[in-house]
N, CA and C atoms of all chains as a GROMACS GRO file, in nm:
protein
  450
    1UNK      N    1  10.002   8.837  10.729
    1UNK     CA    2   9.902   8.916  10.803
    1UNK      C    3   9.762   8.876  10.757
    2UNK      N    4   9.647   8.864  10.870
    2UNK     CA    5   9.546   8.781  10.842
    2UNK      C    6   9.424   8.936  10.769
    3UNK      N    7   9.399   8.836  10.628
    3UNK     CA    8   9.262   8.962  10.599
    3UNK      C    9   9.235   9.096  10.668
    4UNK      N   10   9.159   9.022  10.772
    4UNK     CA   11   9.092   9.148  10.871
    4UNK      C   12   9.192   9.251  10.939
    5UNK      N   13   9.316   9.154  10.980
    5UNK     CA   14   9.369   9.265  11.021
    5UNK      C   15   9.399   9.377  10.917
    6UNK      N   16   9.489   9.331  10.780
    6UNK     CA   17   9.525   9.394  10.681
    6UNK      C   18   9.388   9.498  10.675
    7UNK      N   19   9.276   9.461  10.660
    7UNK     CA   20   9.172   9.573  10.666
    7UNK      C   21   9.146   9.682  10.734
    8UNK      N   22   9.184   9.629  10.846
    8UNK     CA   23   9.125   9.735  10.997
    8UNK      C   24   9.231   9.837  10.954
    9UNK      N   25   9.394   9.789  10.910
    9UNK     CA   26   9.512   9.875  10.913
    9UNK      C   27   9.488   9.945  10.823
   10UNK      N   28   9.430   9.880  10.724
   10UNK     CA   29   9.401  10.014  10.575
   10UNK      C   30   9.307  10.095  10.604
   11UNK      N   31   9.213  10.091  10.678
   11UNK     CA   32   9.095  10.173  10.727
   11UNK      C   33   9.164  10.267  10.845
   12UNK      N   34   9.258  10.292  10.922
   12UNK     CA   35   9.348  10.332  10.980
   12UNK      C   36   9.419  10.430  10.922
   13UNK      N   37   9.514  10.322  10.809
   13UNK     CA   38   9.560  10.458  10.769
   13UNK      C   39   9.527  10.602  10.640
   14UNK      N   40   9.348  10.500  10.618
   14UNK     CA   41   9.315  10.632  10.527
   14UNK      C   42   9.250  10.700  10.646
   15UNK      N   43   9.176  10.668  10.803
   15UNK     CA   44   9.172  10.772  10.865
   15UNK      C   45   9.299  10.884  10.908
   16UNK      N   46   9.369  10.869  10.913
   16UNK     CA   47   9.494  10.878  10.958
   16UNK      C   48   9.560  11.035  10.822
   17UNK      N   49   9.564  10.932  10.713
   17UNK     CA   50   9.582  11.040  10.589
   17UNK      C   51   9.464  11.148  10.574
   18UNK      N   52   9.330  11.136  10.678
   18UNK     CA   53   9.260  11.239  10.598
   18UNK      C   54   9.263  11.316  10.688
   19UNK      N   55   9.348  11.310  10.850
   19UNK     CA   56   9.359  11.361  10.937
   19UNK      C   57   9.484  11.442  10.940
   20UNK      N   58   9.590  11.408  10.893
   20UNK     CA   59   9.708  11.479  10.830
   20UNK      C   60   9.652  11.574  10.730
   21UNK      N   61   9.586  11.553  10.652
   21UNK     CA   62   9.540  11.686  10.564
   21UNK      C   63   9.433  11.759  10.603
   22UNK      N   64   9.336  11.740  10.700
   22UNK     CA   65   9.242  11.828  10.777
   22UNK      C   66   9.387  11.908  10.843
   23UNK      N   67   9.484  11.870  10.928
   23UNK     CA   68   9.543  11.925  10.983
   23UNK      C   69   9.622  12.051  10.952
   24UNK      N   70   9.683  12.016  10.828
   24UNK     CA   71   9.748  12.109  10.739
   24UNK      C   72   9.685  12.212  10.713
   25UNK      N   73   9.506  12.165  10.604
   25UNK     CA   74   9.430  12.268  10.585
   25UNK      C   75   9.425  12.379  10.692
   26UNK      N   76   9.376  12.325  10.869
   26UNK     CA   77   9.302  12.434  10.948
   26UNK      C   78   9.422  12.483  10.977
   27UNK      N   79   9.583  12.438  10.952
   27UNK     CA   80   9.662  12.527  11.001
   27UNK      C   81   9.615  12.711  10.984
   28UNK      N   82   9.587  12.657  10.845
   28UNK     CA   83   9.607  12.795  10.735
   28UNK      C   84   9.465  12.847  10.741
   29UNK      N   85   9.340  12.773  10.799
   29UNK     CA   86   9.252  12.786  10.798
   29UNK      C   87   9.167  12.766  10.917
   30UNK      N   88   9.207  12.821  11.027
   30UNK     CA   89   9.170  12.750  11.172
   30UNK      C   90   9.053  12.792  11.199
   31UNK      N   91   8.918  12.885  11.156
   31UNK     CA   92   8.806  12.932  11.152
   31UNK      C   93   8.705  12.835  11.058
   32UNK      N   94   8.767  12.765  10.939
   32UNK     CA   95   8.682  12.713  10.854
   32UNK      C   96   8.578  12.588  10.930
   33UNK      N   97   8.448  12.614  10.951
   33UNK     CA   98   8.352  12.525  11.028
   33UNK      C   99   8.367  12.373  10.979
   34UNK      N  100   8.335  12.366  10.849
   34UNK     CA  101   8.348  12.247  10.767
   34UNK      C  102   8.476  12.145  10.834
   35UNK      N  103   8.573  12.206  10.819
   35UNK     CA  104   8.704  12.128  10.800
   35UNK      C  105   8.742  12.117  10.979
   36UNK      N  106   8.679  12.175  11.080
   36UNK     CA  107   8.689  12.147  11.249
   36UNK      C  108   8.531  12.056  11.264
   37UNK      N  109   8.461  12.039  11.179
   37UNK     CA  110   8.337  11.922  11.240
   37UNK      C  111   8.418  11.769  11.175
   38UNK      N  112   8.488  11.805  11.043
   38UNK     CA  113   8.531  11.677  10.988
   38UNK      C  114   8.645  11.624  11.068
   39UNK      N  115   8.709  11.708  11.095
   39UNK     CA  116   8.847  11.701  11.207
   39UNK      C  117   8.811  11.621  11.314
   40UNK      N  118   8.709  11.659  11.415
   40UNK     CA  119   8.686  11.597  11.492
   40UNK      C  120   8.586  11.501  11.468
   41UNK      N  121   8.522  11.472  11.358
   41UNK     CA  122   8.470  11.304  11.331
   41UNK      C  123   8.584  11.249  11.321
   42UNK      N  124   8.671  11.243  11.226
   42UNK     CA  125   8.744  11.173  11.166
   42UNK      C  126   8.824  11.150  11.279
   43UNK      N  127   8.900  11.216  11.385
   43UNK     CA  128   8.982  11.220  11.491
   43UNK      C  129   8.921  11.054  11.570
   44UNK      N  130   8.761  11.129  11.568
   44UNK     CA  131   8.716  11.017  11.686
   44UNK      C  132   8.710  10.862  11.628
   45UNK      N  133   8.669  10.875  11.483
   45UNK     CA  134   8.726  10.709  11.416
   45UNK      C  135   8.820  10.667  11.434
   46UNK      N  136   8.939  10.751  11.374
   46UNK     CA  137   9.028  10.664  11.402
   46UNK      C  138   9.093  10.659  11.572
   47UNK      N  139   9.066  10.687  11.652
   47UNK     CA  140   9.121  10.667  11.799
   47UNK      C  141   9.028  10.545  11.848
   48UNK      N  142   8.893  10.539  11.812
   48UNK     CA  143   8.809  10.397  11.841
   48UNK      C  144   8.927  10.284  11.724
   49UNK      N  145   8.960  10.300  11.621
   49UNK     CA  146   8.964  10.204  11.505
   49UNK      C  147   9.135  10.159  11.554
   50UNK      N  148   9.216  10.249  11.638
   50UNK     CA  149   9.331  10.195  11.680
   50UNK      C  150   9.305  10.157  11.823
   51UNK      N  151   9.230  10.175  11.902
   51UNK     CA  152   9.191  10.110  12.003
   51UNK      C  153   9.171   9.979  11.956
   52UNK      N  154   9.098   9.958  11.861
   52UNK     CA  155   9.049   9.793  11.839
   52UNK      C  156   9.146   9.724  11.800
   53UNK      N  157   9.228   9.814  11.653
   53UNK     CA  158   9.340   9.711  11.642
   53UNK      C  159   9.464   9.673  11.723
   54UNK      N  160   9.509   9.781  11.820
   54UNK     CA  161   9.556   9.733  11.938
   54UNK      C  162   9.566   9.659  12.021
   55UNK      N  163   9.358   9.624  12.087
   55UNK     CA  164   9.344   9.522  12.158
   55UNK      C  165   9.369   9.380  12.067
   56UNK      N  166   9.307   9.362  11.965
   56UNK     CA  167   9.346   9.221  11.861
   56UNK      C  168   9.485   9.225  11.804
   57UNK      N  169   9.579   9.282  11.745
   57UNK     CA  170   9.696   9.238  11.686
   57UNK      C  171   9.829   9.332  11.721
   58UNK      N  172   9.820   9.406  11.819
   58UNK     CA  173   9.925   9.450  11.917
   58UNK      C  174   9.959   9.582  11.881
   59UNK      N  175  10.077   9.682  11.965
   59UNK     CA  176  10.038   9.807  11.961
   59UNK      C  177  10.109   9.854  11.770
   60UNK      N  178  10.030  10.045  11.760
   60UNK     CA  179  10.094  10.067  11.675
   60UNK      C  180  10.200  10.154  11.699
   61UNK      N  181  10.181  10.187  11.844
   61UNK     CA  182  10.309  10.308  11.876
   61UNK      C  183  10.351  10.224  11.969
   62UNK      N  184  10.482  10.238  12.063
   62UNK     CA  185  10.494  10.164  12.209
   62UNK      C  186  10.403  10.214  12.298
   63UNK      N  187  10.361  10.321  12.336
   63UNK     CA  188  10.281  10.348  12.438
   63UNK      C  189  10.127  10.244  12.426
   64UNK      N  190  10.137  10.209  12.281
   64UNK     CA  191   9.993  10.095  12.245
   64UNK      C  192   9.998  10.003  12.306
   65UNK      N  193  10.092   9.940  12.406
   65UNK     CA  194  10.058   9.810  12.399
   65UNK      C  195   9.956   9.814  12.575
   66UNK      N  196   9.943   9.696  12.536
   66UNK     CA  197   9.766   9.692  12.626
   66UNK      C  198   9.837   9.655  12.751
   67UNK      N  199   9.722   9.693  12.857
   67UNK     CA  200   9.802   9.695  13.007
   67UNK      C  201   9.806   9.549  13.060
   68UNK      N  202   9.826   9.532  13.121
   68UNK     CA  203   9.852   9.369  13.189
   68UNK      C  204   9.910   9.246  13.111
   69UNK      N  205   9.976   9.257  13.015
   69UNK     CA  206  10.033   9.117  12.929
   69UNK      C  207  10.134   9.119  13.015
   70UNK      N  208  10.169   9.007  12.964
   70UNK     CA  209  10.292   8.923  13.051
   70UNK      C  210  10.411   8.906  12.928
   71UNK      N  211  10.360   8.985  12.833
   71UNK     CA  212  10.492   9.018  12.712
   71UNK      C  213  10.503   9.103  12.655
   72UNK      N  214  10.611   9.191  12.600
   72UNK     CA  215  10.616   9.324  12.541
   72UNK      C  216  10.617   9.246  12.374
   73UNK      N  217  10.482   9.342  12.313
   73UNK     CA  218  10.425   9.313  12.229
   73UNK      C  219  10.512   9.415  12.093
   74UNK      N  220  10.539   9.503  12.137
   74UNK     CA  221  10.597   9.624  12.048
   74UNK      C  222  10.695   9.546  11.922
   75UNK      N  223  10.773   9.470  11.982
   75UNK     CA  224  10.881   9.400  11.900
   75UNK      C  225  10.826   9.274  11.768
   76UNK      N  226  10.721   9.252  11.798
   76UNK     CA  227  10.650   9.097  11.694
   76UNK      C  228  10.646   9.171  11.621
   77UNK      N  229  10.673   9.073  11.487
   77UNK     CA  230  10.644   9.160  11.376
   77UNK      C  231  10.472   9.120  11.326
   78UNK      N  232  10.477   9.141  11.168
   78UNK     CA  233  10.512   9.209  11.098
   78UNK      C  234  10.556   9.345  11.088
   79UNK      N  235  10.691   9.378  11.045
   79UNK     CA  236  10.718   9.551  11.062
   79UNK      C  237  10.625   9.606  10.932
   80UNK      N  238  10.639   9.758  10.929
   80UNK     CA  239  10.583   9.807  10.789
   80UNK      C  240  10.596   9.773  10.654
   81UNK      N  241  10.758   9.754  10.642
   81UNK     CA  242  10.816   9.766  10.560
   81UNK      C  243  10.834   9.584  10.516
   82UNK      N  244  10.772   9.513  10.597
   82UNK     CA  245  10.747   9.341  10.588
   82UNK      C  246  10.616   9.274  10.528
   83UNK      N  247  10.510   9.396  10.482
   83UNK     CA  248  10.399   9.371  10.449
   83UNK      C  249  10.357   9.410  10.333
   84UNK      N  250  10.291   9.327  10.267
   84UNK     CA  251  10.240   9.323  10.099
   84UNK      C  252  10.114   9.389  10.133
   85UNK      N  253  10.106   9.516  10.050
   85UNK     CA  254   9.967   9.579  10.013
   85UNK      C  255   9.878   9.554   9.895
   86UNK      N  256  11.042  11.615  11.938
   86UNK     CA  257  11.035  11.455  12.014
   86UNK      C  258  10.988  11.368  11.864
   87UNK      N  259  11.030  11.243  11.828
   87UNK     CA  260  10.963  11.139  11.750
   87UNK      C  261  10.911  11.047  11.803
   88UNK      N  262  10.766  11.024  11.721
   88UNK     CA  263  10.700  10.945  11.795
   88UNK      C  264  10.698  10.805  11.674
   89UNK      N  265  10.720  10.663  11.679
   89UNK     CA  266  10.742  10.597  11.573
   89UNK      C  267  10.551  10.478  11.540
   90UNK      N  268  10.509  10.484  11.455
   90UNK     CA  269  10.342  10.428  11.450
   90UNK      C  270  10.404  10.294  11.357
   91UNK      N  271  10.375  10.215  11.393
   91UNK     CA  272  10.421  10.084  11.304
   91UNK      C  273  10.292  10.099  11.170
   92UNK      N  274  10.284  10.184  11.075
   92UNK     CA  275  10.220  10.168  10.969
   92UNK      C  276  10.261  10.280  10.842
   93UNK      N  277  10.227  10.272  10.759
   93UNK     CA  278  10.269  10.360  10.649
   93UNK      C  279  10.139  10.470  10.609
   94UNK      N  280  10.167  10.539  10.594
   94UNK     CA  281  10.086  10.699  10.559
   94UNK      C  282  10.035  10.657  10.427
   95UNK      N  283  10.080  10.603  10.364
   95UNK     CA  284  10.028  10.588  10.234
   95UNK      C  285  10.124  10.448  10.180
   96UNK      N  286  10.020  10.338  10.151
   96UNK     CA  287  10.045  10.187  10.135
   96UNK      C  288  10.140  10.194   9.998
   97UNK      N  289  10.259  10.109  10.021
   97UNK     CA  290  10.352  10.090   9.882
   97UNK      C  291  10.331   9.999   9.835
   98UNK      N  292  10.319   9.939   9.711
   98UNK     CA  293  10.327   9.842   9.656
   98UNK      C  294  10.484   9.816   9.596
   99UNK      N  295  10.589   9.736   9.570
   99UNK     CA  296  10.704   9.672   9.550
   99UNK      C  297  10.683   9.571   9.433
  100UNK      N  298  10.656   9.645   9.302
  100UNK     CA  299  10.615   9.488   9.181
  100UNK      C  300  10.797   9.439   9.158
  101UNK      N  301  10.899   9.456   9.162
  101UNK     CA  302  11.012   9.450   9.153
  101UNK      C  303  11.115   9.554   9.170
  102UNK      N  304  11.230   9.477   9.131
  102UNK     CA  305  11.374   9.527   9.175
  102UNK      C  306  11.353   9.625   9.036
  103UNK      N  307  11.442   9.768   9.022
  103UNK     CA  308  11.418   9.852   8.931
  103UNK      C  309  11.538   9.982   9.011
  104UNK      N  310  11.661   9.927   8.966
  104UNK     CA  311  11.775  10.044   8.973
  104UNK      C  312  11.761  10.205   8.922
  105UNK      N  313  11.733  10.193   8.844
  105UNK     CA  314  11.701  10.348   8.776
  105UNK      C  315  11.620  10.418   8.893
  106UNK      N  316  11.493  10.388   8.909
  106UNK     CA  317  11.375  10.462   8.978
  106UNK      C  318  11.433  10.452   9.110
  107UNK      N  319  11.496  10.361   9.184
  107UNK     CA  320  11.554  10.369   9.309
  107UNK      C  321  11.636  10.434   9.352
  108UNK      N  322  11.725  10.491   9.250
  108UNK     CA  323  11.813  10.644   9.232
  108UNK      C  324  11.747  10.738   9.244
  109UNK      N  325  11.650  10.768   9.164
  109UNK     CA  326  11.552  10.856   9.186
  109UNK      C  327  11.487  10.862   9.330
  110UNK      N  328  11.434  10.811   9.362
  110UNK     CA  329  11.396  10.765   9.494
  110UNK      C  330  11.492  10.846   9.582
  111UNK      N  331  11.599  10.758   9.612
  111UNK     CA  332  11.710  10.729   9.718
  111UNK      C  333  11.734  10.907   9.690
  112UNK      N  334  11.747  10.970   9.583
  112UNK     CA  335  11.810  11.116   9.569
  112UNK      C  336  11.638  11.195   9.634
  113UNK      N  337  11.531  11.176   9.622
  113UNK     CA  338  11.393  11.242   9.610
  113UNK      C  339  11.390  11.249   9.806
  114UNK      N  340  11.468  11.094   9.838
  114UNK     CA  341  11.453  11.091   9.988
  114UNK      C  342  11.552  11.189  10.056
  115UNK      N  343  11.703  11.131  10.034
  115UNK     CA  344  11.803  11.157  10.100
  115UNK      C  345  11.820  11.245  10.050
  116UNK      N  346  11.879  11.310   9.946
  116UNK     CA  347  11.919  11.412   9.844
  116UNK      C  348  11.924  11.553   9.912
  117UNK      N  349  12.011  11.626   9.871
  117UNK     CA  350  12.027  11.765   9.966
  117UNK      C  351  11.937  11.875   9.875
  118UNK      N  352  11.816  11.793   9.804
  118UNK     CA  353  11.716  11.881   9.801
  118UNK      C  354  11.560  11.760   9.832
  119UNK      N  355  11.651  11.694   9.888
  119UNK     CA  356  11.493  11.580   9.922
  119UNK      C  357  11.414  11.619  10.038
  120UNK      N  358  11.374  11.471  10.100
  120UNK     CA  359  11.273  11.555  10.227
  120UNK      C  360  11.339  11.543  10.369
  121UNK      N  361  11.428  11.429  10.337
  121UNK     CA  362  11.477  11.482  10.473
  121UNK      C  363  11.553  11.608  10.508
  122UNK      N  364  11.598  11.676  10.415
  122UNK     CA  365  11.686  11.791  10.409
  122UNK      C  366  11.560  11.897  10.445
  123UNK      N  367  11.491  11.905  10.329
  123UNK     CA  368  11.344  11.981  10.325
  123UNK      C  369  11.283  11.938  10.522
  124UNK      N  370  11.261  11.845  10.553
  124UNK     CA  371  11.178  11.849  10.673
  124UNK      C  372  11.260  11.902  10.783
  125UNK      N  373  11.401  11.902  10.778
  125UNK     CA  374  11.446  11.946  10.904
  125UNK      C  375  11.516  12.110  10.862
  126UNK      N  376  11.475  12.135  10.710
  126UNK     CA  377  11.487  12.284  10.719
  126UNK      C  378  11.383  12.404  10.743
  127UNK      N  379  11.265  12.296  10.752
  127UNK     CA  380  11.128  12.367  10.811
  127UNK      C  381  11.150  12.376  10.989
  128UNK      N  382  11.199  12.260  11.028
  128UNK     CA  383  11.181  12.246  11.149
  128UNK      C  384  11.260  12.332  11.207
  129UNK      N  385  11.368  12.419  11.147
  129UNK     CA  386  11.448  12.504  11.227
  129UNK      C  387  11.415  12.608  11.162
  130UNK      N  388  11.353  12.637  11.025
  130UNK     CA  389  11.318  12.798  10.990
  130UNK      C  390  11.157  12.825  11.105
  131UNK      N  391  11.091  12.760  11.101
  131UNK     CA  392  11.007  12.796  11.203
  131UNK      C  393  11.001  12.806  11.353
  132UNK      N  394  11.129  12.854  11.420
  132UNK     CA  395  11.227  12.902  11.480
  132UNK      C  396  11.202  13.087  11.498
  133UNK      N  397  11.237  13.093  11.346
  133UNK     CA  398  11.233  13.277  11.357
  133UNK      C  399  11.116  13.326  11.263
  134UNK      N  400  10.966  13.247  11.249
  134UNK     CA  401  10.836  13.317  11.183
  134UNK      C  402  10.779  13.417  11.309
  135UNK      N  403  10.713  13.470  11.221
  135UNK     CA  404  10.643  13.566  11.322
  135UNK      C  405  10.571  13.558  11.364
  136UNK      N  406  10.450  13.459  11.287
  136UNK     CA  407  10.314  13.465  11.356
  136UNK      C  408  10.267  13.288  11.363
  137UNK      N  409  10.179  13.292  11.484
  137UNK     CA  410  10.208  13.176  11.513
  137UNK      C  411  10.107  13.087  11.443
  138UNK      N  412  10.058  13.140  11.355
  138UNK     CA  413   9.990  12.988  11.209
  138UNK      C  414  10.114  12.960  11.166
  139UNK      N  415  10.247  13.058  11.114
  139UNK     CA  416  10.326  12.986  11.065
  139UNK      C  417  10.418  12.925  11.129
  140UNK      N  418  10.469  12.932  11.238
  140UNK     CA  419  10.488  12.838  11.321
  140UNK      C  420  10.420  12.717  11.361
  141UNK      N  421  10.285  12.681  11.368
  141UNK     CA  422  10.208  12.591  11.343
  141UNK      C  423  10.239  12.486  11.222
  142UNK      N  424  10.218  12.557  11.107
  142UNK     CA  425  10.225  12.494  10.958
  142UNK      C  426  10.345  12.466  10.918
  143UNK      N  427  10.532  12.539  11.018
  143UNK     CA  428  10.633  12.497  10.949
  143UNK      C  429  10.616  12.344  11.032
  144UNK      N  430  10.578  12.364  11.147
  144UNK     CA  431  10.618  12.238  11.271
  144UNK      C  432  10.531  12.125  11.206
  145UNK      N  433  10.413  12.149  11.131
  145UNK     CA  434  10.336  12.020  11.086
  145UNK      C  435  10.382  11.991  10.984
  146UNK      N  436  10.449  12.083  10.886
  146UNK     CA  437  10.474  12.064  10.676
  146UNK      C  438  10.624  11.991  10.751
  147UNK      N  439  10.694  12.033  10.829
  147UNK     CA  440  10.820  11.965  10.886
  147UNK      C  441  10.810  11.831  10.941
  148UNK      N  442  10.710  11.817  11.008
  148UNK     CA  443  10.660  11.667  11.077
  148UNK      C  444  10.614  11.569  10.985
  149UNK      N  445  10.506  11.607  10.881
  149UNK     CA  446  10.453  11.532  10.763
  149UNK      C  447  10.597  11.473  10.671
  150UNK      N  448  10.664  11.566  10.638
  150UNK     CA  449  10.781  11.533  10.571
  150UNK      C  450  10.839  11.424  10.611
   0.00000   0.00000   0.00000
């Protein structure tokens, strides 16, 4: 896996991890102002930051993969569990 | 419903093969007090909560798992 991509994916999934724990928090805390302005920054990074890596190195869910190819992208690897951190 | 994201929640590193800790592991995962046991016993106790934050928080602490 090339540099940049490895980057974009780590920047992904610490948006990703800080969005799982905003989530948890407002369960228990669904009034707290702080933790619904960070929610929805952080939401909107990472949905731009998997948009991008989508369009360059293919989807991360199946519904990711980009409209008009002439190949189902879902299957190329690298899988998760195939990549050195 | 599962939805599958080709990435990891939190990046592993693999410095080698190590039997002992992989027991540990394999029991911490699978184990009938691990998380898969733990995530799908949230997902059906929040079924009969009463109020609906905790229904919220079993369906997400169940999903995170």
């Amino acid at each position: 896996m090339d540099p940049n991509q490895q980057a974009l994916l780590l920047e992904i999934m610490e948006l990703e991890f800080t969005a799982i724990d905003l989530n948890l928090f407002l369960d228990t805390h669904p009034d707290e102002k702080r933790a619904l302005v960070l929610f929805d920054q952080i939401n909107q990074e990472l949905t731009m930051a998997v948009e991008r890596y989508e369009q360059m190195y293919g989807p991360l869910t199946a519904s990711g993969q980009v409209p008009g190819r002439d190949h189902w992208d879902w299957v190329e690897g690298p899988w998760p569990w195939e990549q050195t951190f | 419903m599962w939805i599958y994201e080709r990435k990891l929640e939190y990046p592993v590193r693999v410095s080698g093969p190590n039997p002992k800790l992989a027991k540990v592991i394999i029991t911490q995962y699978g184990g009938p007090d691990g998380e898969l046991a733990a995530s799908l016993r949230y997902l059906t106790q929040r079924y009969s909560m009463p109020t609906s934050q905790a229904k919220g928080l079993l369906t997400d602490i169940g999903t995170e798992e």
